[in-house]
C-alpha positions as CSV (number, residue, x, y, z in Angstrom):
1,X,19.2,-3.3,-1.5
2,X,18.4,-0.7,-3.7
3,X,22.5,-0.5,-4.8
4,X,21.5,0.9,-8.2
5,X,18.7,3.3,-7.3
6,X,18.8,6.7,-6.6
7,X,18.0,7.9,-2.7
8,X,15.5,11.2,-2.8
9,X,13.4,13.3,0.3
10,X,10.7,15.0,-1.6
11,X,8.8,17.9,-0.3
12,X,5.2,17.8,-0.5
13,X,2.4,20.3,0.5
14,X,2.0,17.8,3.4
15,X,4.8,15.8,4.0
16,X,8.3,15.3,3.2
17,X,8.4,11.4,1.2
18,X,11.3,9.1,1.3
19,X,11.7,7.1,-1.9
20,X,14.3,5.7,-3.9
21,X,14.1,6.1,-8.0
22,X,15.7,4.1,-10.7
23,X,16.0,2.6,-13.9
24,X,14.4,4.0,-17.2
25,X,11.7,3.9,-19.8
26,X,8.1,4.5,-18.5
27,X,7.3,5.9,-14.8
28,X,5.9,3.4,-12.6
29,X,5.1,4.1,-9.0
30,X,5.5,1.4,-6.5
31,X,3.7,1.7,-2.8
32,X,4.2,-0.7,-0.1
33,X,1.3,-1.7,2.8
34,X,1.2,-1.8,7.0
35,X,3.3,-1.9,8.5
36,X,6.4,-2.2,6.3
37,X,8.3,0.3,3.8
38,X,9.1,0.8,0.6
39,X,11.9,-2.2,0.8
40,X,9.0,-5.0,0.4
41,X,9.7,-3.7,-3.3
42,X,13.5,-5.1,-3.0
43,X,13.4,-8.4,-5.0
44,X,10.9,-6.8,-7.8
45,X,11.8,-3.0,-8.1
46,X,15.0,-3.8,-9.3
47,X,13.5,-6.1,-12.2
48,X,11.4,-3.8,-13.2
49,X,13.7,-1.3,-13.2
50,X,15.3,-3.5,-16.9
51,X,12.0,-1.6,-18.6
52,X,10.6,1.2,-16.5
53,X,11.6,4.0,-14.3
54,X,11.1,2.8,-11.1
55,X,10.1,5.0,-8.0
56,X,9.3,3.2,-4.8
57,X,8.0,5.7,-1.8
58,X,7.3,5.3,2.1
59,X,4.2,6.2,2.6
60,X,3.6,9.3,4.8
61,X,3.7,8.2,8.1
62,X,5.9,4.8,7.2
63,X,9.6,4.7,6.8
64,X,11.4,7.4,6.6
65,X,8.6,9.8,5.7
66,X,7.4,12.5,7.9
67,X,4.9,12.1,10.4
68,X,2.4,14.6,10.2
69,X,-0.1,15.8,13.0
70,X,-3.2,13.5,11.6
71,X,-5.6,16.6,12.9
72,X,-9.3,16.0,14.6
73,X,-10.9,14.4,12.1
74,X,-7.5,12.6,10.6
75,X,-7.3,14.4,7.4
76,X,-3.3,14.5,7.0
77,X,-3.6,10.4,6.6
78,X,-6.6,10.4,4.6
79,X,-5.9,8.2,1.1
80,X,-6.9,11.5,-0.4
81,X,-3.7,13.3,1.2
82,X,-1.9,10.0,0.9
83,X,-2.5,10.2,-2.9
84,X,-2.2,13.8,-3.2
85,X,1.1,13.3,-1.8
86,X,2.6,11.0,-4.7
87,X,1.2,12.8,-7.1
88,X,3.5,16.0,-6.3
89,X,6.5,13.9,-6.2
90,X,5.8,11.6,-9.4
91,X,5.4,15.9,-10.5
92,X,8.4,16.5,-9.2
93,X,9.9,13.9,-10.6
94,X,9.1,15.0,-13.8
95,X,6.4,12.5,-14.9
96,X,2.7,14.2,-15.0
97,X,0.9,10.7,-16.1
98,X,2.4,7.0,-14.5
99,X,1.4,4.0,-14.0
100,X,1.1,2.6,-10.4
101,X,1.1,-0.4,-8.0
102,X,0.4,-0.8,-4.0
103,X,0.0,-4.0,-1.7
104,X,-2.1,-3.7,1.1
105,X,-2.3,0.3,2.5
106,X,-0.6,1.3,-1.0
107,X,-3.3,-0.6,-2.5
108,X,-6.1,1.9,-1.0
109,X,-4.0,4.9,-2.1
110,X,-3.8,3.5,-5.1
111,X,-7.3,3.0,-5.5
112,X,-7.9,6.7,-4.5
113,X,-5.0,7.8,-7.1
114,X,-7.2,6.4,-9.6
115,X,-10.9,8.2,-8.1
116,X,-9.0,12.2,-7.9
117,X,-6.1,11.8,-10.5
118,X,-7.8,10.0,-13.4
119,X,-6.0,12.2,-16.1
120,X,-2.7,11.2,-14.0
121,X,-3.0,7.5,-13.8
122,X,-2.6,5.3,-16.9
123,X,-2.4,2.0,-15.5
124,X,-3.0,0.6,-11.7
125,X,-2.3,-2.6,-9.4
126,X,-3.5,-3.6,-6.1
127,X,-2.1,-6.5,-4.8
128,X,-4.4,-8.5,-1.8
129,X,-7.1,-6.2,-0.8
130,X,-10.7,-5.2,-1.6
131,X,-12.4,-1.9,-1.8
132,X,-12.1,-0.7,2.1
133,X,-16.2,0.6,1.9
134,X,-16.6,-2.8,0.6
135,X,-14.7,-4.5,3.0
136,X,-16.0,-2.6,6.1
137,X,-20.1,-2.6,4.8
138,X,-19.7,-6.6,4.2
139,X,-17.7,-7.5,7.6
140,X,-19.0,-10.5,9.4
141,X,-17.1,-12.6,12.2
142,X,-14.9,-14.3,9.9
143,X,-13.4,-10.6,8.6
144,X,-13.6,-9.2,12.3
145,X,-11.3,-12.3,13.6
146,X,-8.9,-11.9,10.5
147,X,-8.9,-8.8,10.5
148,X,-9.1,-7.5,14.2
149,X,-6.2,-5.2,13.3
150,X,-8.7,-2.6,11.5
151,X,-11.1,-2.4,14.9
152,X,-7.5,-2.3,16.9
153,X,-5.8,0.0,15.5
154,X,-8.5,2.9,15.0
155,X,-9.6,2.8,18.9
156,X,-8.9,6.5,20.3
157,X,-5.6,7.8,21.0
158,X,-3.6,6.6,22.9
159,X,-4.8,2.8,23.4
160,X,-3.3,1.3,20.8
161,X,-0.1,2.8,21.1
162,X,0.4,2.3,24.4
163,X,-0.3,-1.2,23.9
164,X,2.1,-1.6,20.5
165,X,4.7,0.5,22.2
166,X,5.4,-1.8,24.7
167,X,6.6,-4.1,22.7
168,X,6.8,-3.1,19.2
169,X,9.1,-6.2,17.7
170,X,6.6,-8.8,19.3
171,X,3.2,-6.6,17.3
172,X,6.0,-6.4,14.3
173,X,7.0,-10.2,14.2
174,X,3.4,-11.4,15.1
175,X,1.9,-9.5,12.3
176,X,4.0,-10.4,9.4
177,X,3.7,-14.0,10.7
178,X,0.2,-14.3,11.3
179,X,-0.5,-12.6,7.5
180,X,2.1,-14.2,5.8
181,X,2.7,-18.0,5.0
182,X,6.4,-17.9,3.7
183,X,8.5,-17.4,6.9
184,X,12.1,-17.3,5.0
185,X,10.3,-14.3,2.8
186,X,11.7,-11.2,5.2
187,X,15.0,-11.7,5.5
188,X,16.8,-10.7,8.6
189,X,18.7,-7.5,7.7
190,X,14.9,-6.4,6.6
191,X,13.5,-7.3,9.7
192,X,16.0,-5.3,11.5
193,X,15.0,-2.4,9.0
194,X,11.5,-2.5,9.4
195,X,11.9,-3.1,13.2
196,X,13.9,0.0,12.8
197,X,11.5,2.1,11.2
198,X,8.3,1.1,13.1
199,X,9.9,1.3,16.5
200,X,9.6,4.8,16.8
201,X,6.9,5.8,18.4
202,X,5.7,8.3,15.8
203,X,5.4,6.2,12.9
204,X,3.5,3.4,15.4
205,X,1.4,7.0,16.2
206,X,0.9,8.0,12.2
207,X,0.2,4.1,11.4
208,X,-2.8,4.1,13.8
209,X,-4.0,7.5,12.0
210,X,-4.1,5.8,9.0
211,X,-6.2,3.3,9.7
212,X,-8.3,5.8,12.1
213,X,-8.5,7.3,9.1
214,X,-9.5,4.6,7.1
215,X,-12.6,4.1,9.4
216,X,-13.9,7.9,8.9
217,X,-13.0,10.5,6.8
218,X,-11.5,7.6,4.0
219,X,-15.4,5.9,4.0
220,X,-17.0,9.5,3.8
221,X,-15.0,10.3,0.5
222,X,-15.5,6.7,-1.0
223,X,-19.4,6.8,-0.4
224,X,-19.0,10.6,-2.0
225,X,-18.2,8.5,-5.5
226,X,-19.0,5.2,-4.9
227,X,-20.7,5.5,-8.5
228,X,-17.5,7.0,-10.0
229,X,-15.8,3.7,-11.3
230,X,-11.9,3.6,-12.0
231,X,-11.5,3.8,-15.8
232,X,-7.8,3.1,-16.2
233,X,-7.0,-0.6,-16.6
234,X,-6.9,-2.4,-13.7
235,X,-4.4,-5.5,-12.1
236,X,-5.8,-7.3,-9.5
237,X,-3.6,-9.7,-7.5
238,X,-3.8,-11.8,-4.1
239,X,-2.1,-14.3,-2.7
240,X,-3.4,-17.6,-2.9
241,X,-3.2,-18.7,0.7
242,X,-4.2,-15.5,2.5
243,X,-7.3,-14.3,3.7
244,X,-8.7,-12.2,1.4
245,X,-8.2,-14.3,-1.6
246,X,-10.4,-16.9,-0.1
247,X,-13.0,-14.3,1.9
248,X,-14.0,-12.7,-1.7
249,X,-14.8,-12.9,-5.0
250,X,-11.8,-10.4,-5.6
251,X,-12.6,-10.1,-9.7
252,X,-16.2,-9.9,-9.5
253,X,-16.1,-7.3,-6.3
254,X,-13.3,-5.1,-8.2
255,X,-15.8,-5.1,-11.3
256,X,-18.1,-3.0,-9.6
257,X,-16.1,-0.4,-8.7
258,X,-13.4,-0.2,-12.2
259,X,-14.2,-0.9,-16.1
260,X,-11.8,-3.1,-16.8
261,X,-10.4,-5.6,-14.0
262,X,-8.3,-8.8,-14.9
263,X,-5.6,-10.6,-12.4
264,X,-5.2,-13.8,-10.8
265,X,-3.7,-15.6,-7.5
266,X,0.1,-16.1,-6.9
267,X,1.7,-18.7,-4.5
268,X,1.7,-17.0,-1.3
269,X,0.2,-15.5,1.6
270,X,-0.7,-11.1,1.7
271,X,3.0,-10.5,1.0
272,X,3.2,-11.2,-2.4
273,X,6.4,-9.2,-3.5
274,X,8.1,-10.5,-0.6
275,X,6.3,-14.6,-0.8
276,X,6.4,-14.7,-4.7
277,X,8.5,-12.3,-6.1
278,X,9.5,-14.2,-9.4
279,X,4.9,-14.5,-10.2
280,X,4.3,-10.9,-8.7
281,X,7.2,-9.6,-11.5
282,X,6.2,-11.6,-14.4
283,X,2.7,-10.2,-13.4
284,X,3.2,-6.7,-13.3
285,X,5.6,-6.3,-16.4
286,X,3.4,-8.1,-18.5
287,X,0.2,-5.6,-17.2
288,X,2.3,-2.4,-17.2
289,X,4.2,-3.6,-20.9
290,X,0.8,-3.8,-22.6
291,X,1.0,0.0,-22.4
């Protein structure tokens, strides 16, 4: 799926991260969401790839990452090591500033990409999500139902993977269907990849710490500069038919916490490279081309 795209493990200070690189001009970084890989990216990488240098990355813990110990308090998936983690192989790579884009748990690493690494980041996306302090300090019973997954997922170890484990392609087929609204959009050779990938036990394991994460040591470092807005230019991009698109004010929410925010809706549910390829591309070249 990636034919033209080169296959690279990176060595980290934390991890070792699985990615695929291709195509030329400016770097741009693509990150994908839970509880999928970097082939969401299949349909637009390659498009992108015509004017940038492509490099789309499993997430540590995702994929064909590693799948490190998360540690008490779990550090190792923090979106600060997350982060820290893509900026050593954009490094490696060759490319000290880049421009960036993440749906869903990407998104949040993104979004901490641009709070540690502002000299590193010219240009940022995130695609269906809000601010997770935001998200967590405004939930209500609407977010809880939607969103059960985030009080799921970050119960102590080992209650949730017990629970997934058992039947990982039922939690795997559920999810995609109850967050997405295109059901041709995941083709089956994908499904059998991502089935592949999060059936093993220690990615369902390293998945859980980072949402466990998301719940702790993430809201600690996002309070620590909650006043520190992101400066680079911003994309901001949902789905028109999912959940958060129609829970929040996604613009207006996104302009408290960056300087300059613009973006839009595309047909869709929350997987919007995968539910609207053809708007998400048009979208992002145009964003990233104005640079």
């Amino acid at each position: 799926m990636f034919d033209d795209f080169q296959k690279l493990r990176i060595t980290t200070q934390g991890a070792v991260i699985n990615l695929v690189c291709g195509g030329s001009g400016p770097p741009l970084l693509l990150l994908h969401g839970y509880p999928q890989t970097h082939l969401m990216w299949r349909a637009v990488a390659p498009r992108l790839a015509a004017d940038f240098t492509v490099v789309a990355a499993d997430l540590r813990g995702y994929g064909d990452s590693s799948k490190p110990a998360g540690g008490p308090d779990h550090e190792a998936y923090s979106k600060r090591a997350m982060a820290q983690d893509m900026v050593e192989v954009m490094r490696s790579l060759g490319f000290t500033r880049f421009m960036v884009a993440g749906h869903d748990r990407g998104a949040r690493v993104v979004h901490r990409l641009c709070r540690d690494h502002p000299d590193a980041v010219t240009r940022a996306a995130v695609l269906d999500i809000a601010p997770t302090l935001y998200m967590y300090t405004t939930a209500d019973r609407t977010f809880a139902q939607a969103y059960y997954h985030w009080f799921f997922l970050i119960q102590p170890y080992d209650l949730p993977e017990r629970l997934i484990g058992a039947d990982p392609e039922y939690y795997l087929r559920r999810k995609l269907a109850h967050w997405g609204r295109t059901p041709s959009a995941v083709e089956p050779a994908v499904m059998a990849e991502y089935l592949r990938c999060f059936s093993d036990p220690a990615t369902i394991h390293a998945t859980c710490e980072d949402y466990r994460a998301a719940a702790s040591i993430d809201l600690r470092h996002d309070e620590a500069d909650l006043h520190t807005p992101v400066t680079c230019p911003l994309l901001v991009l949902w789905g028109a038919e999912g959940f958060v698109g129609r829970h929040y004010d996604l613009l207006a929410v996104w302009r408290q916490h960056a300087v300059d925010v613009r973006g839009h809706a595309v047909p869709g549910g929350h997987f919007l490279p995968e539910e609207a390829p053809e708007e998400t591309y048009i979208a992002l070249r145009t964003f990233f081309a104005e640079a």
